[in-house]
C-alpha positions in Angstrom: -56.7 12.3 -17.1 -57.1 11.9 -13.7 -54.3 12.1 -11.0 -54.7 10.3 -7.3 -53.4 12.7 -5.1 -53.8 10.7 -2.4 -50.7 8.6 -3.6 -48.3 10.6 -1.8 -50.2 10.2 1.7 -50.8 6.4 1.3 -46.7 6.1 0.6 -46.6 8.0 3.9 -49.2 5.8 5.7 -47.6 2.7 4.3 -44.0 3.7 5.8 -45.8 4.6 9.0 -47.5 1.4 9.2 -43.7 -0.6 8.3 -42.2 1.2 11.5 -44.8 0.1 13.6 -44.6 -3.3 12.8 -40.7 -2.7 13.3 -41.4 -1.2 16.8 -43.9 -4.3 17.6 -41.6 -7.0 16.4 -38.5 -5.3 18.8 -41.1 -5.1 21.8 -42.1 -9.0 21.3 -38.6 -9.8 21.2 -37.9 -8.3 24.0 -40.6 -9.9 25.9 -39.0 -13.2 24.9 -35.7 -12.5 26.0 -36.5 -12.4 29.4 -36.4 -8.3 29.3 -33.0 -7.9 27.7 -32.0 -6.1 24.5 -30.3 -8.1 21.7 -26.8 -8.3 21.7 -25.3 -5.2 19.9 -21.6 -6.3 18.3 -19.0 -5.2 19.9 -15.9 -3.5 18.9 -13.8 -6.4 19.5 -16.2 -8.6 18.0 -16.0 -6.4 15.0 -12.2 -6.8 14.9 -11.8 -10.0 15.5 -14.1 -10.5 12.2 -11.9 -8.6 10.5 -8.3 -9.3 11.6 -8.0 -12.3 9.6 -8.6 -10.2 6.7 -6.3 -7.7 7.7 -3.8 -10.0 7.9 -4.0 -12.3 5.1 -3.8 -8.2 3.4 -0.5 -7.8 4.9 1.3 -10.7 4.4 0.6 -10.7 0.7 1.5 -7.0 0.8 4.5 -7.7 2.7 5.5 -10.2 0.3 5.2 -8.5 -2.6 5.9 -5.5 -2.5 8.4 -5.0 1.2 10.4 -8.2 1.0 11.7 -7.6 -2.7 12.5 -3.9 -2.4 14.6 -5.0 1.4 16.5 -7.3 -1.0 17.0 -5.2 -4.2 18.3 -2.5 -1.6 20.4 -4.8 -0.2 22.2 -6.1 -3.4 22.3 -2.3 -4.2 24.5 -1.8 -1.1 26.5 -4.7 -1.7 27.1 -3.0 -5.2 28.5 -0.1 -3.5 30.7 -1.2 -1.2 32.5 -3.3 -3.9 33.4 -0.2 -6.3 36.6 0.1 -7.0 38.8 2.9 -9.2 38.7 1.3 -12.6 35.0 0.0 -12.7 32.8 0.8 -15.5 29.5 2.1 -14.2 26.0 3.7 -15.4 24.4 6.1 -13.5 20.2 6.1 -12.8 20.6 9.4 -15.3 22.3 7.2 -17.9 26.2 8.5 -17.8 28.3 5.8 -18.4 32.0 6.3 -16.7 35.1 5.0 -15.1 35.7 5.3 -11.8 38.4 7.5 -11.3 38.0 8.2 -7.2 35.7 7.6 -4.3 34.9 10.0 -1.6 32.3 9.3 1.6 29.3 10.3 -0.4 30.3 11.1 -4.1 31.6 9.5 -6.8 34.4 11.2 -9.9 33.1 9.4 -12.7 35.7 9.8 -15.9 33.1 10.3 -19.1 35.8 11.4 -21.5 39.3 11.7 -22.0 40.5 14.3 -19.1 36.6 14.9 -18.1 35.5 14.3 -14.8 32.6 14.4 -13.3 31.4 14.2 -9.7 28.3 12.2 -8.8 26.4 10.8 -6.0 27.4 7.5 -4.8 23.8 6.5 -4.7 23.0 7.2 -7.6 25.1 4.3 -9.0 22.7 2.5 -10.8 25.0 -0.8 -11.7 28.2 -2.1 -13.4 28.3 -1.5 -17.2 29.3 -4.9 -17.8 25.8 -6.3 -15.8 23.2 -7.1 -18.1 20.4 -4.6 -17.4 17.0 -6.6 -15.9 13.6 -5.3 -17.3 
């Protein structure tokens, strides 16, 4: 069987031959251009192509994923401010208690009969008598 091993140097030539074609079509267009170069883009030509995008991106991001957590933290504060000695309440951890006192930061949470414990008031995840949402 016979190999070309000339193959390799036509590939060359042929990709020698493309740039100089390339090189001839940029001089010809600058001759018609009255001397000048093309116009390059521009940074702000490049952004203002892609600020619509970026945009569109953040409102749908915005409202989906920043407007319903401002709320849910909101009714979540609400929630905490209206707790009152006697409520029933389940913490994130799942410990379900009465209220038995309210400090600055902590909550005494009554589990049992004469057991108390002391938990973060944050950490209040609702009232016990609230349907949980999925």
């Amino acid at each position: 069987m016979k190999t070309n091993k000339t193959l390799g140097c036509s590939l060359f030539a042929g990709v020698g031959v493309w740039f100089s074609n390339v090189s001839v079509a940029m001089a010809q267009a600058t001759q018609t251009t009255g001397g000048a170069t093309p116009a390059q883009p521009t940074f702000l030509g490049s952004l203002m192509d892609i600020l619509p995008l970026l945009l569109i991106c953040y409102v749908i991001f915005w409202a989906f994923v920043i407007r319903p957590q401002d709320e849910k933290a909101k009714q979540h504060k609400a929630l905490l401010e209206s707790l009152k000695k006697g409520d029933s309440v389940v913490t994130s951890s799942g410990i379900v208690g009465k209220v038995a006192g309210i400090e600055k930061e902590h909550l005494l949470l009554e589990v049992a009969q004469n057991v108390r414990v002391k938990v973060l008031l944050s950490h209040v995840a609702r009232l016990e008598s609230e349907p949980q949402k999925a």
